[in-house]
C-alpha positions as CSV (number, residue, x, y, z in Angstrom):
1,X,96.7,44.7,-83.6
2,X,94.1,43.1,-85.6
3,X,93.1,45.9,-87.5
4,X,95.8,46.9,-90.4
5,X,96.0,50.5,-91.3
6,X,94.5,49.9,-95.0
7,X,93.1,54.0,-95.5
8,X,93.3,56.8,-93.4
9,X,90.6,57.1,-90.9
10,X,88.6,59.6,-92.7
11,X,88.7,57.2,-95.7
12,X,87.7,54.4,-93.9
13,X,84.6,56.2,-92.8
14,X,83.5,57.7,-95.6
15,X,83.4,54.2,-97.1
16,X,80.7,53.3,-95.2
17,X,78.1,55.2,-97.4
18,X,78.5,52.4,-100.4
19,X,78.8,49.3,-97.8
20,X,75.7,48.5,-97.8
21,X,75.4,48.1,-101.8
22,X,71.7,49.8,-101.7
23,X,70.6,52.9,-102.4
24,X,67.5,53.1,-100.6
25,X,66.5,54.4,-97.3
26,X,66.7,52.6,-94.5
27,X,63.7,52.1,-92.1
28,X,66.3,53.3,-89.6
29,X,66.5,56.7,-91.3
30,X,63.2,58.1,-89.7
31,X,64.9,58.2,-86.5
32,X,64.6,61.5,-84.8
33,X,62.9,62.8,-87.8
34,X,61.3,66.6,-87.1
35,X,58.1,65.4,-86.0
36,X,59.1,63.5,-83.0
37,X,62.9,63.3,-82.0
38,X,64.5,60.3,-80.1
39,X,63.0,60.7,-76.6
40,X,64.6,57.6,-74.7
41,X,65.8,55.8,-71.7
42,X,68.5,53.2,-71.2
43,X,67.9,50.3,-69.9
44,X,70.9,50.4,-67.9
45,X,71.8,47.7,-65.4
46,X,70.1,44.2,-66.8
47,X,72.2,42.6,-69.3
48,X,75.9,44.6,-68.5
49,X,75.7,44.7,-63.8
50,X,76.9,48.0,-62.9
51,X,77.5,47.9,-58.7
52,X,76.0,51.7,-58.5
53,X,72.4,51.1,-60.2
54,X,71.5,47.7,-58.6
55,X,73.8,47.8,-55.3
56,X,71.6,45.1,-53.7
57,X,73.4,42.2,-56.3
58,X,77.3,43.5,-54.9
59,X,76.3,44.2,-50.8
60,X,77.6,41.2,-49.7
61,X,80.8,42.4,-50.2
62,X,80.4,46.1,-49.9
63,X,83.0,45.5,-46.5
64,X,85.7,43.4,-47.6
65,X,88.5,45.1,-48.3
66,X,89.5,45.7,-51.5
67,X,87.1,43.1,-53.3
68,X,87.6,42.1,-56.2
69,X,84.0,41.9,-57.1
70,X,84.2,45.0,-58.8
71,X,82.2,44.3,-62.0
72,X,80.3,41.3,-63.8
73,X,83.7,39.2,-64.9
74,X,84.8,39.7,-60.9
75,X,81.3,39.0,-60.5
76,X,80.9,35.4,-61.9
77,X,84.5,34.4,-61.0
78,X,84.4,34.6,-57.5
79,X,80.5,33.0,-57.2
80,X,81.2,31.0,-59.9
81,X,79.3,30.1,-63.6
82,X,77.0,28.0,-61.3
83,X,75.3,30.7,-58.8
84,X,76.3,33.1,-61.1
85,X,73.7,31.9,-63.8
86,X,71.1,31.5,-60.9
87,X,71.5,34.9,-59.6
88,X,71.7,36.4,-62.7
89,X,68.7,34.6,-64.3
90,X,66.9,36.1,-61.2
91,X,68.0,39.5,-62.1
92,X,67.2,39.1,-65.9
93,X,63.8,38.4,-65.3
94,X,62.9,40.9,-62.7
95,X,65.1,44.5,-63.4
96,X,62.9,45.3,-66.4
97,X,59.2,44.3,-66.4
98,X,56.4,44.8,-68.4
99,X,54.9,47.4,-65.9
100,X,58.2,49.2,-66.7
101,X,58.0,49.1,-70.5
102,X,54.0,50.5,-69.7
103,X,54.6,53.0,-67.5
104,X,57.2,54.7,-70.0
105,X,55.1,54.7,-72.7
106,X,52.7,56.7,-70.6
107,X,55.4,59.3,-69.5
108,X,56.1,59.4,-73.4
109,X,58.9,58.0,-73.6
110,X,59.3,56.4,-77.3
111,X,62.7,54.7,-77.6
112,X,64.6,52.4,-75.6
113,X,68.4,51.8,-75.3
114,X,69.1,48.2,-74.4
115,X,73.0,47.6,-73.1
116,X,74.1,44.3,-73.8
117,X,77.8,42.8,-73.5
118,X,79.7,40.6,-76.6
119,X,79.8,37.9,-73.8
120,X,75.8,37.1,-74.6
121,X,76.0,36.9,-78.2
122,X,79.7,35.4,-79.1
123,X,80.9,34.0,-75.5
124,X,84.4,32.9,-75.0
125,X,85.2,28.9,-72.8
126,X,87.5,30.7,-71.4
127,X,85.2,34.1,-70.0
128,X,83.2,34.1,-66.7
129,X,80.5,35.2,-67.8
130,X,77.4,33.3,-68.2
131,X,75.0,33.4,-71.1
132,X,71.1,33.3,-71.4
133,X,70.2,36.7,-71.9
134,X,68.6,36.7,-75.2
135,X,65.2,34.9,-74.3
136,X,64.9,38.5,-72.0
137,X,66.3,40.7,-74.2
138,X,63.1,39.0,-77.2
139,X,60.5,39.7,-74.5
140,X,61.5,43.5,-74.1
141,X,61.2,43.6,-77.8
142,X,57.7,42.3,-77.5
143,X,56.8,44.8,-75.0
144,X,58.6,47.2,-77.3
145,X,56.5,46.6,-80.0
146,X,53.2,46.3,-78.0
147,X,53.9,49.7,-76.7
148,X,55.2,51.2,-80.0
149,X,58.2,52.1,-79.2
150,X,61.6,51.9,-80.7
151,X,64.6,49.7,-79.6
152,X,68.7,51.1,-80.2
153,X,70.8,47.3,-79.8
154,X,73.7,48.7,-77.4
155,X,76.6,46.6,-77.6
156,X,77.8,48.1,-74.2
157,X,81.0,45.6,-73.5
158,X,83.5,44.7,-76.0
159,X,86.2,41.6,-75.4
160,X,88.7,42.8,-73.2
161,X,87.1,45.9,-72.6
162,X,86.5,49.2,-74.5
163,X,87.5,51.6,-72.0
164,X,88.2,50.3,-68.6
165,X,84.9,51.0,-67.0
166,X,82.9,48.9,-65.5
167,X,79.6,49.1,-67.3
168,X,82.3,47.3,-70.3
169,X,81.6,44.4,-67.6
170,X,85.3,44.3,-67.0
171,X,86.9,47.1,-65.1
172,X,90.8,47.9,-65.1
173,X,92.9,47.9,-68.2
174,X,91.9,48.5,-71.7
175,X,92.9,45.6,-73.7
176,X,90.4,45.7,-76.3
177,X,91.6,45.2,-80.2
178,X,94.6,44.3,-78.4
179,X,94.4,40.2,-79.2
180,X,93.8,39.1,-82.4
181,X,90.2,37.6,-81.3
182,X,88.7,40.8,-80.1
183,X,88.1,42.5,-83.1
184,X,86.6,39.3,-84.7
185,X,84.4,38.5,-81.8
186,X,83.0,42.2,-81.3
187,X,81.6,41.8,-85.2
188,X,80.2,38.4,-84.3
189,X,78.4,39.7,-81.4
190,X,77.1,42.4,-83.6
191,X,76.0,40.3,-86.5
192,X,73.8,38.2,-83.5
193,X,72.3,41.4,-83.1
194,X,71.7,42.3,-86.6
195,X,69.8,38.9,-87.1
196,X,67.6,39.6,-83.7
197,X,67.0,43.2,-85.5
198,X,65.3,41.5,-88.2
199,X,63.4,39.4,-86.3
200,X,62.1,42.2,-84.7
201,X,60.7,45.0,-86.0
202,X,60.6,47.7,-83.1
203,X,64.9,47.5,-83.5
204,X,65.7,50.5,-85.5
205,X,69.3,51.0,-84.6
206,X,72.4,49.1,-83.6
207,X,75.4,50.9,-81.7
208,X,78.7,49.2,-83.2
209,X,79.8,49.8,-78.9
210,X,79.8,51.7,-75.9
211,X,82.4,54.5,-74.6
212,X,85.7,53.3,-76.4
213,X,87.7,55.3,-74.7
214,X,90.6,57.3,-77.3
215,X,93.1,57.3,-74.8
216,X,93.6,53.4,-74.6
217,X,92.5,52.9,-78.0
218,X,94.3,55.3,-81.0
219,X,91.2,57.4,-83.3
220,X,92.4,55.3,-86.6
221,X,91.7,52.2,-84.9
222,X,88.2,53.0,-83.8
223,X,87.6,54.5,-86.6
224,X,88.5,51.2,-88.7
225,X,86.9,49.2,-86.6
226,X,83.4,51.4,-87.5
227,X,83.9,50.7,-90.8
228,X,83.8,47.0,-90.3
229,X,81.1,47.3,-87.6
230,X,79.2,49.4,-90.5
231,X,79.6,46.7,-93.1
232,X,79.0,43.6,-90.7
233,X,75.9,45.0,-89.4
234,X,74.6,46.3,-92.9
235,X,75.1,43.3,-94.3
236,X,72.7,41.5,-92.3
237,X,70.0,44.4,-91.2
238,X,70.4,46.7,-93.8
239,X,66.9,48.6,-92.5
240,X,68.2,49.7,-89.0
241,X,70.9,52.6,-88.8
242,X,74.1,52.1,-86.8
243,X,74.9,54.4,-84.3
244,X,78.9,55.7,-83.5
245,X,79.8,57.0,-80.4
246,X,82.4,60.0,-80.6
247,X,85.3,58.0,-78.5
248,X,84.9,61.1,-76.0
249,X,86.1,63.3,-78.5
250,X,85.0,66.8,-79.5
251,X,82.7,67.3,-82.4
252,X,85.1,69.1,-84.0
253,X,87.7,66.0,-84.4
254,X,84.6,64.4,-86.5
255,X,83.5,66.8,-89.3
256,X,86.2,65.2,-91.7
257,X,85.9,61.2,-90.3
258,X,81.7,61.3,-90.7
259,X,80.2,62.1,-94.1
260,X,77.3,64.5,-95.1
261,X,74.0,63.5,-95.0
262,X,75.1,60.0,-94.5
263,X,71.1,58.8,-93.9
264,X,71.9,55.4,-91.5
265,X,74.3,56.7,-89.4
266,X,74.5,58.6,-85.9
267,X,76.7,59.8,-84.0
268,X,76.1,59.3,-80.3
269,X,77.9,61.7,-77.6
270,X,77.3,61.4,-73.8
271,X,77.2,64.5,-71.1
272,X,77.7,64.2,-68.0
273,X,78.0,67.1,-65.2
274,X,79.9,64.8,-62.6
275,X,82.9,63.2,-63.3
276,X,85.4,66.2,-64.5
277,X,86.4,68.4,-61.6
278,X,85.9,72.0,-63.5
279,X,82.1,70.6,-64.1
280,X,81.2,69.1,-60.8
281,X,82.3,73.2,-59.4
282,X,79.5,74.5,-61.3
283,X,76.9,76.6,-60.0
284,X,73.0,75.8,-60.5
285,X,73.0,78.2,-63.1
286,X,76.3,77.5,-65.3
287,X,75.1,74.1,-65.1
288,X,72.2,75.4,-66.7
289,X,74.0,77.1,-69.2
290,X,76.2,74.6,-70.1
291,X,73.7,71.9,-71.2
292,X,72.2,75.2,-73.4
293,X,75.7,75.1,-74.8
294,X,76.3,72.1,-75.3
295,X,72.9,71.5,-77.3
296,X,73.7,74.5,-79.4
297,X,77.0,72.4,-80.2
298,X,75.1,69.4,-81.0
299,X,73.0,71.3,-83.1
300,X,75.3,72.7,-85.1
301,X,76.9,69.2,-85.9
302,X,73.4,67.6,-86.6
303,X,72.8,69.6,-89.7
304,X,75.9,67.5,-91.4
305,X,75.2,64.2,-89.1
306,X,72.1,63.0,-87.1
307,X,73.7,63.2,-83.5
308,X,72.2,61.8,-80.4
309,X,73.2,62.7,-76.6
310,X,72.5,58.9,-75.8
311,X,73.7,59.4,-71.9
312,X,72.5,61.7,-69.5
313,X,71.1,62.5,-66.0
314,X,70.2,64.8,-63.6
315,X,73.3,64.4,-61.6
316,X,75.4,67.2,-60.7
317,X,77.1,65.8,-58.0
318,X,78.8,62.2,-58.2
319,X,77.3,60.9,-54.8
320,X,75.3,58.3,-55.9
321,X,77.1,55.4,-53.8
322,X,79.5,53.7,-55.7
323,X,79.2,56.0,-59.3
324,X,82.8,56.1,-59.1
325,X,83.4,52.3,-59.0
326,X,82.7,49.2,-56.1
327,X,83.8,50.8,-53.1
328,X,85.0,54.0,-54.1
329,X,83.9,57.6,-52.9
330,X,83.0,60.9,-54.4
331,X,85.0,64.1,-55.6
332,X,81.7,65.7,-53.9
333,X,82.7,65.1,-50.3
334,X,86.5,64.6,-51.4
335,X,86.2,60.8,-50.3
336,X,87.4,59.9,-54.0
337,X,91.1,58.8,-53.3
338,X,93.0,62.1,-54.7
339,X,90.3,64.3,-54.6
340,X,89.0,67.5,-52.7
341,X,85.7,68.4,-51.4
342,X,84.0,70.9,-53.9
343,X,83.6,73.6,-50.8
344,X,84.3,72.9,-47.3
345,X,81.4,71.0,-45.4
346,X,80.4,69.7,-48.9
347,X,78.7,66.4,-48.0
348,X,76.8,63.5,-49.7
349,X,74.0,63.2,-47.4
350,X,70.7,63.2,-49.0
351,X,72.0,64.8,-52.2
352,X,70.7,60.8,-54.4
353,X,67.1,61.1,-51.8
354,X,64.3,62.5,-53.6
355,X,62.4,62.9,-50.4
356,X,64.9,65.0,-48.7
357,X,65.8,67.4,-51.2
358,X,64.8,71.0,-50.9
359,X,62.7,73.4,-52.7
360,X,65.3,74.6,-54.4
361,X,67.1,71.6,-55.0
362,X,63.8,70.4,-56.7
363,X,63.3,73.5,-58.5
364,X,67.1,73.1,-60.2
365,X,66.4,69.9,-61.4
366,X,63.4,70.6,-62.7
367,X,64.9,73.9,-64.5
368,X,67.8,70.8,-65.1
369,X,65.6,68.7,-66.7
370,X,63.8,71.0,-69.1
371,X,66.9,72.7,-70.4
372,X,68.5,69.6,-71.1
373,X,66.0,68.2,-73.3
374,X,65.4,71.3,-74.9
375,X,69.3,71.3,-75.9
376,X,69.7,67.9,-76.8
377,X,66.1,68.4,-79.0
378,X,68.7,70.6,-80.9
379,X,69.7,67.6,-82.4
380,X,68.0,64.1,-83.0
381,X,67.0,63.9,-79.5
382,X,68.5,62.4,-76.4
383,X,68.0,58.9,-74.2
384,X,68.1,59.7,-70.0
385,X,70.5,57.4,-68.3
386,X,69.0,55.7,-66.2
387,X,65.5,54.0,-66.5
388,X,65.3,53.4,-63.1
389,X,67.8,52.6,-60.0
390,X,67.6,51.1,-56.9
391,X,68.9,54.1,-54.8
392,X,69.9,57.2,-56.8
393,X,67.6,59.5,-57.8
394,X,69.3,61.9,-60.4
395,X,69.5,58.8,-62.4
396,X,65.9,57.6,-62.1
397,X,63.8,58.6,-65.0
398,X,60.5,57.0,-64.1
399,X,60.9,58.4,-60.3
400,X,62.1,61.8,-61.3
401,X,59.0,61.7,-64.1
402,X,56.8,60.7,-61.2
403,X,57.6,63.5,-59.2
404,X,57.1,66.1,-61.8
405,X,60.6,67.0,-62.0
406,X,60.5,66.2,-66.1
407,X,57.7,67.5,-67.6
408,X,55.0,65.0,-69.6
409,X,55.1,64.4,-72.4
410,X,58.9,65.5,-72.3
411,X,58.9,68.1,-75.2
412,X,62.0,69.5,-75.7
413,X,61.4,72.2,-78.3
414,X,58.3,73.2,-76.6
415,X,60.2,74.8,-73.8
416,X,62.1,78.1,-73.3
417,X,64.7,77.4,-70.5
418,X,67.7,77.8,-73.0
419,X,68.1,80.7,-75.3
420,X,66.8,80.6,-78.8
């Protein structure tokens, strides 16, 4: 393990307030301030290929058997660094256009979350992947900034992956801080993106990474690994905050690991109503009342620590064709291997179709919708998962903004779905 157990975890953390050897307030620290809270979308699906949002890249092998091509490693290893750069250099330039970036800005959308894998910044010889990503990545900061609106740096894939999904851009085993080389590389890619922060101004945040999972990598060494994510990126930016996810770990398990009032730091938790079987059996309403819950919970914890819900949709059910992974099924309609149908004749049809849906199906997501961003308004505000997608609807802000299903502008604390 690369990183040595020098201070207990809470220790570590707390460290992080004198890192950065200033005293003065970061131009990160506005973030989510009372006047406007983070109101955002990811920009899910460019720089880190997840086979669910953009199915069209993975079809060709949607009927092999057991492919391989499961994520973006799999991805460039079977076509290849040659057509793999070709393809990919394709997608790059067409996922995310201008015409996006515009249209947000008139929905009201005011900060963007840009995924991006180590792999771009601090590649490895010896790694599929192919690089180019960066001249992209500077034109959606231009847009950002001729749209005024804020950028979070995602580092959404660390070497030899985070958590075992594949939006890490490898899927399988958790191997990450396992090597000696991962740790160091995982700061190197984050110091790339520290020096493209200050080159641009609309980058006001940097998440040290996405999702790592606490059950393939122990609390202590995440929480180390912060502190020298903290330092590396302060060091460099020291204007933009740096943003911690919670290691899918309750609030709770943070109060003693995250300081008070700690100005350029967040803590990032995602909420999902899909992929635990207890939630996914939910009715319309105690779906409702859970994301009121849940933003009271977030609430609570952002009077000690700014805290985000950077990950969300509209999804209650997990149909959206290959959420669960390349070529998997859904605990909806029981065709996840293991699973059983929520109810009997529960089926997947239609459920990711805008078109199709019902009137009351509409209605819930609406009522879904607003009482979500009023919760997570609770807090410093929350970023939808997912911009856009090529066939699932839940997860399509700019369709489901369209449509009327979120309200515009999307004011949280103006509406009255939840409780006060």
């Amino acid at each position: 393990m690369f990183i040595k157990p020098l201070c207990t975890a809470a220790l570590c953390l707390a460290a992080c307030v004198s890192i950065s050897g200033t005293s003065a307030a970061p131009a990160g620290a506005d973030i989510g301030q009372a006047a406007e809270p983070i109101r955002g979308v990811n920009l899910g699906g460019l720089f880190v290929l997840e086979p669910w949002i953009t199915p069209s890249l993975f079809e060709e092998w949607a009927h092999t058997a057991n492919s391989p091509v499961v994520d973006e490693w799999n991805y460039c290893a079977i076509l290849g660094k040659r057509e793999c750069q070709t393809r990919l250099t394709r997608h790059w330039g067409s996922w995310v256009q201008e015409q996006d970036i515009s249209t947000l800005a008139d929905l009201r959308i005011n900060t963007l979350r840009i995924p991006i894998g180590y792999w771009a910044l601090a590649p490895d010889g010896s790694d599929p992947y192919v690089q180019g990503q960066i001249p992209f990545l500077q034109q959606i900061l231009g847009w950002a900034s001729k749209y005024r609106m804020r950028v979070i740096l995602d580092l959404h894939g660390a070497p030899g992956s985070q958590n075992g999904f594949d939006n890490s851009g490898l899927r399988g085993d958790i191997r990450w801080t396992k090597r000696p080389s991962d740790v160091p590389r995982t700061l190197d890619a984050l110091a790339g993106l520290a020096r493209i922060a200050n080159q641009n101004p609309s980058v006001v945040a940097i998440q040290a990474v996405n999702e790592p999972a606490n059950w393939g990598v122990s609390k202590d060494t995440i929480i180390q690994f912060y502190t020298q994510a903290y330092g590396t990126i302060k060091s460099i930016a020291p204007q933009v905050a740096v943003v911690f996810h919670d290691a899918f770990l309750p609030a709770s398990e943070w109060e003693s690991l995250v300081p008070r009032n700690l100005t350029d730091a967040i803590l990032d938790t995602h909420i999902y109503h899909m992929f635990v079987d207890d939630v996914i059996r939910l009715s319309a309403d105690e779906h409702i009342r859970k994301a009121c819950t849940d933003g009271q919970t977030i609430g609570n914890f952002n009077q000690r620590t700014r805290t985000i819900c950077g990950e969300f949709s509209l999804a209650n059910t997990d149909c959206a064709r290959w959420l669960n992974g390349f070529q998997k099924g859904a605990r909806w309609d029981g065709t996840l291997p293991g699973s059983q149908p929520v109810a009997n004749g529960a089926s997947c049809s239609n459920q990711e179709n805008m078109d199709a849906w019902s009137d009351n199906k509409r209605a819930f997501m609406q009522r879904f919708a607003m009482a979500q961003i009023q919760a997570y308004e609770q807090g410093t505000g929350w970023i939808f998962w997912n911009f856009k997608t090529e066939s699932a609807d839940s997860w399509n802000y700019i369709k489901l903004a369209r449509n009327g299903i979120f309200p515009t502008p999307p004011i949280g604390r103006s509406l009255n779905v939840c409780p006060s």
